[in-house]
C-alpha positions in Angstrom: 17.9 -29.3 2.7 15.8 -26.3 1.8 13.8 -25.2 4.8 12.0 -22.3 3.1 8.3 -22.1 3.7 6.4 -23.4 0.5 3.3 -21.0 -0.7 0.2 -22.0 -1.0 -2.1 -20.8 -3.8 -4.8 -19.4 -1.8 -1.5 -17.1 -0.4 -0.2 -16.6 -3.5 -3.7 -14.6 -4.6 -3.8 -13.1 -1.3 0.0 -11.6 -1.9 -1.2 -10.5 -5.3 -4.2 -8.7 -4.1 -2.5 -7.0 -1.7 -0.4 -5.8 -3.9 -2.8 -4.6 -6.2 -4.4 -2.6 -4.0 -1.0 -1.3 -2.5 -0.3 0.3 -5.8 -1.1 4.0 -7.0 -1.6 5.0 -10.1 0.6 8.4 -10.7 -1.9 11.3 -12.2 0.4 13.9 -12.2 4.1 14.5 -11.5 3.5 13.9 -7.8 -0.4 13.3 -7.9 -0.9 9.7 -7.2 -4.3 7.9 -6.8 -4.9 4.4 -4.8 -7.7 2.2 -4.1 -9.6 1.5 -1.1 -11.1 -1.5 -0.2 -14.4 -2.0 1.2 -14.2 -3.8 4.9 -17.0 -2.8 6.0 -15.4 -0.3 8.5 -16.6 2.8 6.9 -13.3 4.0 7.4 -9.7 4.1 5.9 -7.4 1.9 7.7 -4.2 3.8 8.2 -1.8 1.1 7.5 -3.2 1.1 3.5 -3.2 4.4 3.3 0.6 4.6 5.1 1.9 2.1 2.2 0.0 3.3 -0.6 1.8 6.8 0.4 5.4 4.9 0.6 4.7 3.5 -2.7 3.9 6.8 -4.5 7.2 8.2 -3.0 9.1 5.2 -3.9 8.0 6.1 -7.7 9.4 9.7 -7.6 13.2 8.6 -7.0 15.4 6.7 -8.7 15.8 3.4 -8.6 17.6 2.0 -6.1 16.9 5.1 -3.8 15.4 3.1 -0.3 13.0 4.8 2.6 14.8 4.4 5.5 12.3 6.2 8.3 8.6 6.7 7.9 6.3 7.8 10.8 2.6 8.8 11.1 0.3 9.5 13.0 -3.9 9.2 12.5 -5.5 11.7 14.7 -9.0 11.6 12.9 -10.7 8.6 11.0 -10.0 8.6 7.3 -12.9 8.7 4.8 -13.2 6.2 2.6 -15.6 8.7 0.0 -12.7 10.8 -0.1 
């Protein structure tokens, strides 16, 4: 009996907008660009910008090649003009 949890549409566009705006676009060897969306906040949240960041490195090592540690910390608000 397969007890995996079925996805709903509404999730499935959900999943794929996250991930859309999780990705970076790479400008230069290690100059990558990502979105940010508009919450309201008038601020970065820290979490994006944290996986936007892991997914840039991920796309400067080989394949295969896995993060094992990541830490930050957000001392000041982030923002979002910049």
């Amino acid at each position: 009996m397969n007890t995996a949890p079925t996805t709903t549409p509404d999730h499935a566009g959900s999943v794929g907008r996250l991930l859309d705006l999780l990705d970076v676009e790479r400008l230069e060897d290690n100059l990558f660009r990502g979105q940010s969306t508009n919450a309201g906040w008038m601020r970065v949240y820290g979490g994006q910008v944290v996986a936007q960041a892991l997914m840039a490195a991920s796309k400067t090592v080989n394949d295969g090649r896995l993060c094992h540690s990541l830490h930050s910390y957000f001392i000041r608000p982030g923002d979002p003009a910049h």
